[in-house]
C-alpha angles and dihedrals in degrees: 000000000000131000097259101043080046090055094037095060102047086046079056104043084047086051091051101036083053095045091049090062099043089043087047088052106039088058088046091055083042097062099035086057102055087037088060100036082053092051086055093053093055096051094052086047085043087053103041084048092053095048089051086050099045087054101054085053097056084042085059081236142294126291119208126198095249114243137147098309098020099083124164124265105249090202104060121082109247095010091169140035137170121246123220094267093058094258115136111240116206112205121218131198137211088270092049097049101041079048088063100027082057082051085053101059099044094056074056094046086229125122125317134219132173132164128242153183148189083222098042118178094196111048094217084073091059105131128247122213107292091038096056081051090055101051091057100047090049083054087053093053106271113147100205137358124226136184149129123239128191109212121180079341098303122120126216133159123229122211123187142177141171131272117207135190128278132169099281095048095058080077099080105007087043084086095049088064104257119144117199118290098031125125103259094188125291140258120245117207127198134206130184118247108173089096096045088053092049093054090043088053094045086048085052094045091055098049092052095049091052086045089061098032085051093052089043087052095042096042089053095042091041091050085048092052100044091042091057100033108036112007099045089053098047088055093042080052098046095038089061094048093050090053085041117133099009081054124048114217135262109279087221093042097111091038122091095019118161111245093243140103098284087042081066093048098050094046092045086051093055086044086054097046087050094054091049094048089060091044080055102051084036081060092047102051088046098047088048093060095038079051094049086046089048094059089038089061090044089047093047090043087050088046088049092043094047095046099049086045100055101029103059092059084041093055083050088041093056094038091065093039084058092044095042089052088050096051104038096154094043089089094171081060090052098052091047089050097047086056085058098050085046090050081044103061089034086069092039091056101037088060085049095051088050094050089049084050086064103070103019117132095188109130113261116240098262107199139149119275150146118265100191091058103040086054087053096052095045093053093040084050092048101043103042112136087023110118097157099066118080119216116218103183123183116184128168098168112087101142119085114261125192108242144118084298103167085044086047085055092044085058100047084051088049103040099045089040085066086041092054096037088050097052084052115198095323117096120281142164127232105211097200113183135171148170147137126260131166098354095315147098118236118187131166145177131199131196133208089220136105095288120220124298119251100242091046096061107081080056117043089092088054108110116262085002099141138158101194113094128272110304110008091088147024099205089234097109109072087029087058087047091053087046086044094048102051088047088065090052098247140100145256128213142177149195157151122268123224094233089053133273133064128279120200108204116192128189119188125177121240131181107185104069123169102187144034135311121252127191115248 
């Protein structure tokens, strides 16, 4: 996942998270407010209703002409009298009352309010559940009930307090038993909800639709915003790193940077190229001296090599010259002394046919022959005389095979001359194996001598590189086998065994075989 969608969606979920509690407690307040406000209004009804009441008592009631609807009460004492005029009057008292004007209301679909008691005289003012709670919680000291009740999913909150005993009321309730002061019963008030509960849930309904148009707004302009001012810098960064040092960077890369976090960056990157770029230049110019002080120790080695080379047989040479000059009439001298000079310039040009060998690019004979034998009669020609060294050979290419075979030959020579001239005159063994695997020829020959020392071995192919004394080798012949090799297309490799002594491993591609396949 990457970083911005990353950052975007924590910024989200802490919008969210931030819009879920004020949107918790927003309802919350909501609620507590029209209930409230509700509860207000109840107390005001509860309060007009109890002065109303209050004034038909001190008016000792209300008396209605009787007709079809207004009945008498037939629980009060002396519900009906007859006026002057012969109409029937009905009384009705502040139960009564409070009972139709509560008929009343609810035609209107406003509050309703109605009197009770535990002790009711009427049975129409029986009390339902809350209001039997509230009755004995009134007897226990509370001062007022409140809840709210869905009913048929509807809400409505009931409010409720207690009515007592004063003088007027001693008339009727005087016989139940009640003294001045006491808790006659209560009067429940109730107020409609259902509209205080839709504007609550379209309150709710708005503020969730600007929650989720405001972390809309936020994620996009915050994805604007981190696209332009973080991620398209990163990739413009990384891209140049990535370019970098095939590519050379911007002139104007470390110029008009923002002086942010990423402005550092950037600039700390170009410091950082800059410094490689002289490290690099540093490295160049080194490896270009160590390079210059490399070939003027080849060359010096090949100098060295050369003279000694030449100038052994040319000491001899001038020596005979001198004595020949000395003895004139002695012919059988000089006989003896011309074979010499021949001897002489045979040697000179021998090491410089091998130095020419080195470097020359000519293609090899390729022809068909047979490795096994040529390899037998390399190391038979080498090691004549030789009755201390043990041959292991191990061949297992008999057939002919089309390859350099005259330059193979020159590299066994070579190879098992060094082998010979390294075991000295104590008793040694020569391991030669070879076969053919994948397309390719693998020979290699062991010996049981010192071995090469370590810091000798990057060096042993360089040209008159040599670790024998002075005369007993020109350094050429492992020099040529390296050249030889690589003409053929193949490689040469050495190294010390464990047991003692070196071992020379060569693998050269063919591609005519007449045989079969073995395994190196």
């Amino acid at each position: 996942m990457q970083l911005k969608t990353k950052f975007i969606l924590l910024i989200a979920f802490v919008i969210s998270l931030s819009y879920g509690v004020t949107f918790y407690r927003t309802s919350s307040f909501q609620h507590q407010l029209v209930v409230e406000q509700a509860t207000r209004q109840a107390k005001m009804l509860f309060n007009q209703i109890r002065l109303t009441r209050q004034w038909i008592s001190d008016h000792n009631g209300l008396f209605l002409i009787k007709s079809p609807g207004v009945e008498a009460n037939p629980f009060l004492p002396e519900g009906q009298v007859r006026d002057t005029e012969g109409n029937w009057l009905v009384k009705r008292n502040p139960a009564m009352v409070t009972r139709e004007l509560s008929a009343y209301a609810a035609r209107e679909g406003m509050g309703q309010f109605n009197v009770t008691s535990l002790q009711p005289m009427n049975p129409d003012n029986a009390p339902d559940d809350f209001e039997r709670r509230s009755l004995i919680k009134f007897s226990e000291g509370t001062q007022e009930s409140i809840e709210i009740e869905q009913v048929e999913g509807n809400y409505r909150l009931r409010y409720m307090a207690p009515l007592t005993v004063d003088t007027n009321c001693l008339s009727c309730h005087g016989k139940q038993g009640y003294t001045l002061g006491d808790i006659r019963g209560g009067m429940n008030v109730t107020i409609p909800m259902d509209w205080a509960y839709a504007e609550i849930k379209a309150n709710n309904m708005l503020l969730l639709w600007i929650a989720l148009i405001s972390i809309i707004g936020v994620s996009i302009t915050l994805y604007i915003v981190f696209n332009l001012l973080v991620t398209k810098r990163i990739k413009y960064l990384a891209d140049t790193m990535n370019r970098y040092p095939n590519t050379p960077l911007p002139k104007d890369f470390s110029e008009h940077q923002h002086e942010d976090e990423i402005g550092f960056l950037n600039q700390h990157f170009h410091k950082l190229c800059q410094r490689l770029e002289s490290s690099q230049h540093e490295l160049d110019e080194t490896r270009k001296q160590v390079f210059q002080n490399e070939k003027q120790a080849a060359l010096g080695r090949l100098v060295s090599g050369i003279s000694h080379e030449i100038n052994n047989p040319l000491g001899g040479m001038q020596n005979c010259v001198q004595t020949m000059q000395r003895h004139m009439d002695e012919p059988e001298l000089q006989k003896r002394y011309l074979s010499l000079l021949a001897q002489g310039i045979d040697k000179i040009k021998g090491t410089v046919q091998q130095l020419l060998n080195i470097g020359r690019k000519e293609p090899l004979e390729i022809k068909p022959g047979n490795i096994d034998q040529t390899i037998r009669d390399c190391l038979e020609l080498t090691c004549v005389g030789r009755k201390n060294i043990h041959l292991d050979l191990q061949l297992n290419v008999p057939h002919p095979v089309v390859t350099g075979i005259e330059a193979l030959r020159q590299i066994i020579i070579n190879l098992a001359g060094n082998a010979v001239q390294a075991m000295g005159t104590e008793s040694g063994h020569i391991k030669v194996t070879s076969c053919i695997y994948q397309q390719s020829l693998y020979i290699s020959l062991c010996d049981s001598g010192p071995g090469i020392p370590d810091e000798h071995i990057d060096h042993i192919f360089e040209p008159f590189f040599t670790t024998k004394e002075v005369g007993e080798g020109t350094g050429l012949g492992l020099s040529i086998s390296h050249s030889l090799v690589e003409q053929l297309g193949g490689t040469i490799s050495v190294k010390n065994r464990s047991e003692g002594g070196a071992c020379f491993t060569l693998s050269i591609p063919i591609k005519d075989i007449d045989g079969t396949e073995g395994k190196p």
